[in-house]
C-alpha positions, 0 to 999 in steps of 0.5 A: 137888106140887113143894113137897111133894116138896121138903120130904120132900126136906129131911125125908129129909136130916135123917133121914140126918143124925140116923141118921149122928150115932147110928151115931157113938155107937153105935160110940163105946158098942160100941168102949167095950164091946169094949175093957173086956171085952178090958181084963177079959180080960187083967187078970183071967182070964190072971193068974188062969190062970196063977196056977191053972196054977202050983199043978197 
């Protein structure tokens, strides 16, 4: 019994260990995702209002 307990032990740290390197990558794809939307944001639509604004 101990020996089992033992290895769900080492099963269960193993799990963790994967679980931490992926919300690693997926903060890593999100922070990617949020910075070239807000990158699009300010090179295209603010110059492109304003260059609207300017011909009312």
């Amino acid at each position: 019994m101990k020996a089992a307990i033992a290895y769900l032990e080492v099963e269960v740290a193993e799990i963790k260990a994967e679980v931490k390197s992926w919300s690693r990558w997926l903060l890593l794809v999100a922070g990617t995702i949020i910075a070239t939307t807000w990158l699009t944001v300010i090179i295209l639509v603010i110059p492109l209002g304003f260059v609207l604004w300017k011909q009312i």
